[in-house]
DRENTORKOL-3810 file (N, C-alpha, C; in nm, 4 decimals):
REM DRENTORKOL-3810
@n.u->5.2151; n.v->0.9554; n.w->2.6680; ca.u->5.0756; ca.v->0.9211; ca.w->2.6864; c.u->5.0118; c.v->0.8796; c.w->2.5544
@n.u->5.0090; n.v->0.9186; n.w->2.4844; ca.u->4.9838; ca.v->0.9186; ca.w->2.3179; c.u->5.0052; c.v->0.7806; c.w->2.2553
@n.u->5.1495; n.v->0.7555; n.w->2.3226; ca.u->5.2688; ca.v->0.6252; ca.w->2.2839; c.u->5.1723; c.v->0.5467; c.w->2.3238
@n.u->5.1378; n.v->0.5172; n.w->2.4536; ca.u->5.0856; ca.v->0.4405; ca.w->2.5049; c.u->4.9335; c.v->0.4193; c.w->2.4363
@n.u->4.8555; n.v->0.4960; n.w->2.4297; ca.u->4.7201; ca.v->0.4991; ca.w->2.3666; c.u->4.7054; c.v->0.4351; c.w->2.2250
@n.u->4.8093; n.v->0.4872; n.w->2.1791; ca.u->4.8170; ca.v->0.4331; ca.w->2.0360; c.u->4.9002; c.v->0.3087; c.w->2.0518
@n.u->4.9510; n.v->0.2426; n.w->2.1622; ca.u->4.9988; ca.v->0.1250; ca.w->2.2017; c.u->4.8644; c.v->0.0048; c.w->2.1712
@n.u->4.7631; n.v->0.1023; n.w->2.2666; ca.u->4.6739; ca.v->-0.0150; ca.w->2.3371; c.u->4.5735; c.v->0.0175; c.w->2.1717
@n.u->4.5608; n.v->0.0894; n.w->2.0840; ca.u->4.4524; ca.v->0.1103; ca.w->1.9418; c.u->4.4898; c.v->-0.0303; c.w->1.8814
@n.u->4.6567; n.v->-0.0171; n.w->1.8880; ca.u->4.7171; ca.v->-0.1319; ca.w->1.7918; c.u->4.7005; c.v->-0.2523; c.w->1.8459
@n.u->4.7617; n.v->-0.2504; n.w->1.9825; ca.u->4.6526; ca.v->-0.4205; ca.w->2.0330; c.u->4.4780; c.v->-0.4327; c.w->2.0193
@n.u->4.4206; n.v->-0.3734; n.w->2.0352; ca.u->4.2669; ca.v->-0.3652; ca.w->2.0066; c.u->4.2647; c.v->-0.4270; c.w->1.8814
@n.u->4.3346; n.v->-0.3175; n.w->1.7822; ca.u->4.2786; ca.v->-0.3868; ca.w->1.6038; c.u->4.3438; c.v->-0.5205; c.w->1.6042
@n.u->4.4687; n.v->-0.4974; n.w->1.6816; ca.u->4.5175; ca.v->-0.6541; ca.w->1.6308; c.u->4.4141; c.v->-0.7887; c.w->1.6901
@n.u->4.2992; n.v->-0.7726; n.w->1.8129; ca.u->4.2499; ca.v->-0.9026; ca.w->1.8180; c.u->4.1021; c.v->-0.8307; c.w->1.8142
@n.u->4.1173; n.v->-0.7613; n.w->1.7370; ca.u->3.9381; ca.v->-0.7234; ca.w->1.6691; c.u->3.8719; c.v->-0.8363; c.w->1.6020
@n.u->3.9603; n.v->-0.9196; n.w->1.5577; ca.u->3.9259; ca.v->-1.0490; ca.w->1.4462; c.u->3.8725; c.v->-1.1519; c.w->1.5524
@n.u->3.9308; n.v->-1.1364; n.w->1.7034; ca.u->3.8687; ca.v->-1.1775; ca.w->1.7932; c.u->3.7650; c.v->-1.1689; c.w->1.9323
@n.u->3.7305; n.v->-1.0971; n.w->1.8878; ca.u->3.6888; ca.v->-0.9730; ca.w->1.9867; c.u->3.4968; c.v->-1.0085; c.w->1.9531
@n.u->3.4342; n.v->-0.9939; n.w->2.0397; ca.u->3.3080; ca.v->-1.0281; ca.w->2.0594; c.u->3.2096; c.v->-0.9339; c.w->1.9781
@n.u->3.1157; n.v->-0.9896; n.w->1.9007; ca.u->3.0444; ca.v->-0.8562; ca.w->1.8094; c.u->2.9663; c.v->-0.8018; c.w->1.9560
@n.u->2.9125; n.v->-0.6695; n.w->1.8997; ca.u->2.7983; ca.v->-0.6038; ca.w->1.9840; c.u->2.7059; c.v->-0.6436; c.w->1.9980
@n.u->2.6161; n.v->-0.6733; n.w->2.1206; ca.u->2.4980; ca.v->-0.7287; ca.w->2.1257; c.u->2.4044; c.v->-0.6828; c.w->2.0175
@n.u->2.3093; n.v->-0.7503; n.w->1.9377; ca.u->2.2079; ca.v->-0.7133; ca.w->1.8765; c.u->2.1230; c.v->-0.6322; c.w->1.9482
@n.u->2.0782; n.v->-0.5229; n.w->1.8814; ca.u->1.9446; ca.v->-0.4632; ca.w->1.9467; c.u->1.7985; c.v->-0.5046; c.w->1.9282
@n.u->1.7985; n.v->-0.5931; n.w->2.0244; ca.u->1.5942; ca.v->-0.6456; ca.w->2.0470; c.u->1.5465; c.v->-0.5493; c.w->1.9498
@n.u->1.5195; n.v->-0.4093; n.w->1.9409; ca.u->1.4436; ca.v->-0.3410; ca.w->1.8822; c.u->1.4000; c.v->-0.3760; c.w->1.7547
@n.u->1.5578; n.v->-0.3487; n.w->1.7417; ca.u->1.5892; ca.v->-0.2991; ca.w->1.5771; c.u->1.5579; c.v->-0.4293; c.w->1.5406
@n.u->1.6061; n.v->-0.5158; n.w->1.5342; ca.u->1.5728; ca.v->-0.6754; ca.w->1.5003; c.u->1.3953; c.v->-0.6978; c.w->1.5020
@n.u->1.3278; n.v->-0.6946; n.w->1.6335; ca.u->1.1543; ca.v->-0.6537; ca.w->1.6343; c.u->1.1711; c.v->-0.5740; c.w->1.4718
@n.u->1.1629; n.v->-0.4599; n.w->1.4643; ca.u->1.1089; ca.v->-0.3590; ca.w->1.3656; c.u->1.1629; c.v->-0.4400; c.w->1.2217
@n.u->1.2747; n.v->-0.5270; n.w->1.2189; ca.u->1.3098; ca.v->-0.5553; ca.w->1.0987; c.u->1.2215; c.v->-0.6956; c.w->1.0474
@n.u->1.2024; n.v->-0.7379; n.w->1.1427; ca.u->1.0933; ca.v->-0.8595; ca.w->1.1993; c.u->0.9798; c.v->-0.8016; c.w->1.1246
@n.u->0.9037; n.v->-0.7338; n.w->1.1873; ca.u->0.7973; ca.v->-0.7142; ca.w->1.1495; c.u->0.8017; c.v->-0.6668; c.w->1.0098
@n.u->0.8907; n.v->-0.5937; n.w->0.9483; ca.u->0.8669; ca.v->-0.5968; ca.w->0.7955; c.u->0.8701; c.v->-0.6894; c.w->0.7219
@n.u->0.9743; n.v->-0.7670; n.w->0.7658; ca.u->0.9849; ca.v->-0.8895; ca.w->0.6971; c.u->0.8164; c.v->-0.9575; c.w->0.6707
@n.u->0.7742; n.v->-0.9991; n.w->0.7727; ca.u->0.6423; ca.v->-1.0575; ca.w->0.7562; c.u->0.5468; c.v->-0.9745; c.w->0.7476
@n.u->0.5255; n.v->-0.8008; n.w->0.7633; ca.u->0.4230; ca.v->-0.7634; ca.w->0.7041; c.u->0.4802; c.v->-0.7728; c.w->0.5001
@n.u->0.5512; n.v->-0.7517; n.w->0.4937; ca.u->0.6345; ca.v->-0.7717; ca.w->0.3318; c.u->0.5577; c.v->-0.8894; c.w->0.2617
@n.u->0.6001; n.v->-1.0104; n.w->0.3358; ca.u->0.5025; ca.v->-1.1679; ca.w->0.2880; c.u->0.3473; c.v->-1.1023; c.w->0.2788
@n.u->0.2960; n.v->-1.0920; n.w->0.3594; ca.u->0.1389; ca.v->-1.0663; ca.w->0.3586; c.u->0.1345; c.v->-0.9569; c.w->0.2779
@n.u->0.1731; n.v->-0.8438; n.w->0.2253; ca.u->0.1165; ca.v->-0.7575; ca.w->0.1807; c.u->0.1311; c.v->-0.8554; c.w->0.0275
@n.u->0.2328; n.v->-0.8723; n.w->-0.0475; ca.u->0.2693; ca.v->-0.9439; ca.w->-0.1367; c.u->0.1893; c.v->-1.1107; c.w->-0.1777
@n.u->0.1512; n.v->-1.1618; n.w->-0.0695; ca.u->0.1079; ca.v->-1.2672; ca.w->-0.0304; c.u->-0.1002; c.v->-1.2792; c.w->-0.0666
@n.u->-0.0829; n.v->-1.1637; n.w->-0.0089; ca.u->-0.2601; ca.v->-1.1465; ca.w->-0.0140; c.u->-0.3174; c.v->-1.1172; c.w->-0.1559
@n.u->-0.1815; n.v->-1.0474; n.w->-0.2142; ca.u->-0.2263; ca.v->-1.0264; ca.w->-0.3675; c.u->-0.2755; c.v->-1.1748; c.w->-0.4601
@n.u->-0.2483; n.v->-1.2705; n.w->-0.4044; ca.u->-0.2702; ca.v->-1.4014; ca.w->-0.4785; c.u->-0.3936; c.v->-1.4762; c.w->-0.3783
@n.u->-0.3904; n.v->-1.5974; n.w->-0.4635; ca.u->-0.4857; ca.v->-1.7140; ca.w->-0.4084; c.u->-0.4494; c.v->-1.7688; c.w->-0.3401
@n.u->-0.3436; n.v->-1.7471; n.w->-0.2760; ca.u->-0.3122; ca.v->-1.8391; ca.w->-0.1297; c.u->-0.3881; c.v->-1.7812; c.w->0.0291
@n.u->-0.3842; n.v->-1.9604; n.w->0.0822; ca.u->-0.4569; ca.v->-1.8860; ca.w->0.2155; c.u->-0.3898; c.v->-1.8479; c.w->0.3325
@n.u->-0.4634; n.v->-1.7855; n.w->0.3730; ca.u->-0.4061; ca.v->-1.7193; ca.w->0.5669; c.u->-0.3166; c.v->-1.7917; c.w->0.5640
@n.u->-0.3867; n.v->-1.9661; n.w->0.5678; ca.u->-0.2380; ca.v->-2.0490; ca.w->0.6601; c.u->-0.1198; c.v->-2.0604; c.w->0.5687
@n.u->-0.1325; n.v->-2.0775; n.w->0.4478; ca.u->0.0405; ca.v->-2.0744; ca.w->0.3321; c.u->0.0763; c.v->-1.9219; c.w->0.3782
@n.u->0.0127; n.v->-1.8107; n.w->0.4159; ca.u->0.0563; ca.v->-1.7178; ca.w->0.3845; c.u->0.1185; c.v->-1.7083; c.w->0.5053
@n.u->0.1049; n.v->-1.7286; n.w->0.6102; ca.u->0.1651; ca.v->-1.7383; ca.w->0.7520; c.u->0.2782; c.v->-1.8228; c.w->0.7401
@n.u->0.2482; n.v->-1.9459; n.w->0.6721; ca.u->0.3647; ca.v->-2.0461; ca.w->0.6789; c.u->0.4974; c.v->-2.0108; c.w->0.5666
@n.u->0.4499; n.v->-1.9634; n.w->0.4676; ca.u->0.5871; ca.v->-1.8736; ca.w->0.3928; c.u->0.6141; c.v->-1.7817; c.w->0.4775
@n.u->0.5710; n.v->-1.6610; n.w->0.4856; ca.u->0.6263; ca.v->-1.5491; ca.w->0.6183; c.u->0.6744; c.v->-1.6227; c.w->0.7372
@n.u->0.6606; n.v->-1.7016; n.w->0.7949; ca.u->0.7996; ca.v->-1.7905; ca.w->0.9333; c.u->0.8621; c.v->-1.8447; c.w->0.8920
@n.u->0.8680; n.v->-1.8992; n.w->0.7478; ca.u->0.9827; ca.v->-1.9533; ca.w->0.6700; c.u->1.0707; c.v->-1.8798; c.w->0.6423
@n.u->1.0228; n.v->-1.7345; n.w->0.6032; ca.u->1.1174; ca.v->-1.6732; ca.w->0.4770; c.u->1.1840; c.v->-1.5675; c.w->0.6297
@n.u->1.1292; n.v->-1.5767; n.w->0.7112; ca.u->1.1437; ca.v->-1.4656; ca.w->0.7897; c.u->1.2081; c.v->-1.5514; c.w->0.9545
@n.u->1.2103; n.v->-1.6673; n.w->0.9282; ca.u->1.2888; ca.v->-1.7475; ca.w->1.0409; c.u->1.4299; c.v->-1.6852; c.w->1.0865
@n.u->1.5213; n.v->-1.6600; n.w->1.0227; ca.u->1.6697; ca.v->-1.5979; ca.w->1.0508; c.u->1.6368; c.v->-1.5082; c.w->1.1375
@n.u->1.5323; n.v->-1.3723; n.w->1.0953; ca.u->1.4911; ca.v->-1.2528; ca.w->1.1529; c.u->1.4317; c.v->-1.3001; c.w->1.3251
@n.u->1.3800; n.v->-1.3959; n.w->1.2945; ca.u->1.2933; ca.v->-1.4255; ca.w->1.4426; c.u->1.4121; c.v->-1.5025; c.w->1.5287
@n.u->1.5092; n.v->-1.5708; n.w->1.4705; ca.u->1.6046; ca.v->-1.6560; ca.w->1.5936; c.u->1.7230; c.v->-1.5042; c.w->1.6159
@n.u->1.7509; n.v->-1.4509; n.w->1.5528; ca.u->1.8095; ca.v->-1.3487; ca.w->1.5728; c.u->1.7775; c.v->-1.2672; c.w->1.7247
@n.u->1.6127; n.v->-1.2047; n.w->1.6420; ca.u->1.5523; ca.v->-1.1339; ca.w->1.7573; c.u->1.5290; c.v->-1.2358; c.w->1.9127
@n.u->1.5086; n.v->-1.3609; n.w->1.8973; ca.u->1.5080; ca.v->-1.5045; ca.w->2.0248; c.u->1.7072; c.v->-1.4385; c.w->2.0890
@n.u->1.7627; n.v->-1.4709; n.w->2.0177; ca.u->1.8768; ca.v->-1.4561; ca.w->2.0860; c.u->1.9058; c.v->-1.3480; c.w->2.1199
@n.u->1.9145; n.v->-1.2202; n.w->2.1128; ca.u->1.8784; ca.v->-1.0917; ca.w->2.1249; c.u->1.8520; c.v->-1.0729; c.w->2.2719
@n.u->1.7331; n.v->-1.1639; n.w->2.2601; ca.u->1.5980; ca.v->-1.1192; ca.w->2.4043; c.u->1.7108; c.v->-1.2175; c.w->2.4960
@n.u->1.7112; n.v->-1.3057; n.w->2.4340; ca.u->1.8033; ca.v->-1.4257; ca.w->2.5745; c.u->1.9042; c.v->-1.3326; c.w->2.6185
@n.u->2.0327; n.v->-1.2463; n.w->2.5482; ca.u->2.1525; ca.v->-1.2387; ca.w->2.5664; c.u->2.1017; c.v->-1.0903; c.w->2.6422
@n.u->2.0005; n.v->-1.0160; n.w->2.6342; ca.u->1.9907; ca.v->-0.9023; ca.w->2.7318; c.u->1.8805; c.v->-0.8628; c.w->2.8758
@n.u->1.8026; n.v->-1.0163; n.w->2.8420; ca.u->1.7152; ca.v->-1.0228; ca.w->2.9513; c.u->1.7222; c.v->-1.1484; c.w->3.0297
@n.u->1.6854; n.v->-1.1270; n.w->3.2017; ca.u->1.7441; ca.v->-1.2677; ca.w->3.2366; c.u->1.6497; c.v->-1.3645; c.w->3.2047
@n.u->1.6869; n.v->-1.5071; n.w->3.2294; ca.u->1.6633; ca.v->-1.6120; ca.w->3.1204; c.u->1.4643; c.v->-1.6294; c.w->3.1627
@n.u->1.4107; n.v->-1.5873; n.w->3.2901; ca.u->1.3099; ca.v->-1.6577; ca.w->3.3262; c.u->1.1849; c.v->-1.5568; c.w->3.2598
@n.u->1.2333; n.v->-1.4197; n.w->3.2457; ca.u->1.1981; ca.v->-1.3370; ca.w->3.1550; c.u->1.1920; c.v->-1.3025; c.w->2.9893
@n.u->1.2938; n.v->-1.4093; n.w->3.0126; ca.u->1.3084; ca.v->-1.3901; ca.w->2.8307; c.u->1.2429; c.v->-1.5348; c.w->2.7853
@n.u->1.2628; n.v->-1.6241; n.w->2.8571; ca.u->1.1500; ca.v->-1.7624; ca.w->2.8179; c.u->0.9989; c.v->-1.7000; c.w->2.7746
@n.u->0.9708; n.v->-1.6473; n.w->2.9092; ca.u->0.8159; ca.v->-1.5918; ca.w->2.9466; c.u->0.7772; c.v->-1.5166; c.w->2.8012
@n.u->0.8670; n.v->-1.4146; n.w->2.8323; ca.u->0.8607; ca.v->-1.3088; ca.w->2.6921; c.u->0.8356; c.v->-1.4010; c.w->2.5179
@n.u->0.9538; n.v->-1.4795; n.w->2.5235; ca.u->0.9080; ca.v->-1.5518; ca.w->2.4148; c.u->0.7991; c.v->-1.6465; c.w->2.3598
@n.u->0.8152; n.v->-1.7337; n.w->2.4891; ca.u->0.6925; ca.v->-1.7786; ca.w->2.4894; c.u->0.5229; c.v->-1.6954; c.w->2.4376
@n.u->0.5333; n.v->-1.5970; n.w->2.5579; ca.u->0.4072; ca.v->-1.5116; ca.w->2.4699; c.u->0.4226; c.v->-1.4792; c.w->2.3223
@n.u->0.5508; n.v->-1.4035; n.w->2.2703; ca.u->0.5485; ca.v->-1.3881; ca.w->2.1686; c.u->0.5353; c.v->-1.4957; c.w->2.0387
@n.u->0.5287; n.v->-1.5891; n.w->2.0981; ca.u->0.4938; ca.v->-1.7552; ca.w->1.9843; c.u->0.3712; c.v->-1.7965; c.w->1.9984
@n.u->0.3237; n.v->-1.7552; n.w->2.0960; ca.u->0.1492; ca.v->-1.7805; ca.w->2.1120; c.u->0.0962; c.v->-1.6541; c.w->2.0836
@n.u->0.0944; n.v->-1.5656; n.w->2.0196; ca.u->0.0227; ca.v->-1.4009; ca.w->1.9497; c.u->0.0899; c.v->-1.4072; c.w->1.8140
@n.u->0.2064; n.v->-1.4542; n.w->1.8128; ca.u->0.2833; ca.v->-1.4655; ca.w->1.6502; c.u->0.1621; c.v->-1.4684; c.w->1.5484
@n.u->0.0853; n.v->-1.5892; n.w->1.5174; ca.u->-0.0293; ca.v->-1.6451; ca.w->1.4474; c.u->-0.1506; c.v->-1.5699; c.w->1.4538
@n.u->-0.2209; n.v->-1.5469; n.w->1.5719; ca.u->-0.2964; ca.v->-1.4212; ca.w->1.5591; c.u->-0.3371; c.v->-1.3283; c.w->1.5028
@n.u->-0.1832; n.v->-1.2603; n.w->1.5892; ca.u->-0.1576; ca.v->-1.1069; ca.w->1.5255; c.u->-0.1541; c.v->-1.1054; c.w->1.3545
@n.u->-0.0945; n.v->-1.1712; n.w->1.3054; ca.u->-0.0289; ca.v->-1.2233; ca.w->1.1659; c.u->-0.1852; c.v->-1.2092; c.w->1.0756
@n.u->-0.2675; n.v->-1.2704; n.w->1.1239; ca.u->-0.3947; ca.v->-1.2836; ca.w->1.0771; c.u->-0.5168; c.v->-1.1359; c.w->1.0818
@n.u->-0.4555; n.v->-1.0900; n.w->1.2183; ca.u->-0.5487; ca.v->-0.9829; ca.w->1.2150; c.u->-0.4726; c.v->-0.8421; c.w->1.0941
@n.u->-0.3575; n.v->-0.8779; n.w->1.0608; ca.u->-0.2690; ca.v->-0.7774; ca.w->0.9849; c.u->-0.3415; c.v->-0.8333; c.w->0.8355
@n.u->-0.3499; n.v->-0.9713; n.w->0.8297; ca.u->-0.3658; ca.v->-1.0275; ca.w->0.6951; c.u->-0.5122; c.v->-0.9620; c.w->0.6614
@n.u->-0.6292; n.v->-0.9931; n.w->0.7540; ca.u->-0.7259; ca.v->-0.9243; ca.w->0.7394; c.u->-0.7547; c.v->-0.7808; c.w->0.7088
@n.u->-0.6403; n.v->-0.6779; n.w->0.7620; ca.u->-0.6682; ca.v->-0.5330; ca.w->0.7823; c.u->-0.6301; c.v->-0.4913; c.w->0.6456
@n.u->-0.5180; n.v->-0.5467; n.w->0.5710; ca.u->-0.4817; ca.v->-0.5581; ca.w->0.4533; c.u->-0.5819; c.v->-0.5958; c.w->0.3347
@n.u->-0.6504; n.v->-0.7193; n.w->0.3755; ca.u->-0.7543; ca.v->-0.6832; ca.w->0.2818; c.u->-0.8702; c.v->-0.6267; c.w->0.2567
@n.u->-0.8819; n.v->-0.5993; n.w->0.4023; ca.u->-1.0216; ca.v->-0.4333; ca.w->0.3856; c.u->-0.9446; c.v->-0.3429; c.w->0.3441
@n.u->-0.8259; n.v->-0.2576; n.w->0.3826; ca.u->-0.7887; ca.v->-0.1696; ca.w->0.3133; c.u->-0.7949; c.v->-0.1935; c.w->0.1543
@n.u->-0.7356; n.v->-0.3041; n.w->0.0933; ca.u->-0.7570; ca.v->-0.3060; ca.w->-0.0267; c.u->-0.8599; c.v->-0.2785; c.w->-0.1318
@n.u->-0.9722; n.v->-0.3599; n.w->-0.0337; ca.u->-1.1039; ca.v->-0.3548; ca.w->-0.0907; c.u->-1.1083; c.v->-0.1935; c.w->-0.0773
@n.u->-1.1252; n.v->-0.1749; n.w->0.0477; ca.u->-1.1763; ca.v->-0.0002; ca.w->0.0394; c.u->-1.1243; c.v->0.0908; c.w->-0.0673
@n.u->-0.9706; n.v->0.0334; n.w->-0.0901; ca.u->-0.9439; ca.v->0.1607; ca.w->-0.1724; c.u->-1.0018; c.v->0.1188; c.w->-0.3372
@n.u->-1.0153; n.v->-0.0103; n.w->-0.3785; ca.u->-1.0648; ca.v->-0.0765; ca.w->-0.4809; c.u->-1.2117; c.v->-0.0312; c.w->-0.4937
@n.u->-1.3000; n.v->0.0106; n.w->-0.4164; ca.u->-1.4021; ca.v->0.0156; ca.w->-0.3592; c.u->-1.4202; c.v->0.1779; c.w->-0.4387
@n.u->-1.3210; n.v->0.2848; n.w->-0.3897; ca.u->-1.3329; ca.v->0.4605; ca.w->-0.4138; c.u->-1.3053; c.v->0.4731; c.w->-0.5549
END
């Protein structure tokens, strides 16, 4: 029994080189997402650039993170749900982005402020 088990370990490793990675986790990808671009804005706001450069570096620098998390959502939700899903999430992307950019700089002020 053993023989055999350790038969089938050694075929496994041998086409591991071919063998399908693990689905990404939506989550974890989201949460790594969002640092990424709260990271730009926190860093971002410290200078003279505006909302819109500061949005448009953060989807630049942070593009890999977002097609990642796009394929993610496709490969574990079915497709008419994961359009929908994305879709919303590309129309709040810009928004949201702005209302973070804003909250960032009242906090700043406030604590500049004490």
């Amino acid at each position: 029994m053993m023989v055999m088990f350790a038969g089938a370990l050694i075929a496994l490793a041998a086409q591991s080189a071919a063998a399908p990675e693990p689905q990404a986790n939506p989550q974890v990808i989201a949460q790594a997402l969002d640092r990424c671009m709260a990271t730009y804005a926190v860093r971002m706001t410290k200078t003279d650039a505006s909302d819109e450069t500061i949005f448009a570096e953060a989807t630049r620098g942070c593009a890999q993170l977002n097609e990642q998390f796009k394929a993610a959502i496709n490969a574990q939700v079915p497709a008419p749900q994961a359009s929908a899903f994305i879709k919303q999430m590309d129309a709040t992307a810009k928004p949201n982005f702005m209302v973070m950019l804003a909250k960032i700089r009242r906090d700043r002020a406030s604590r500049a402020a004490n």
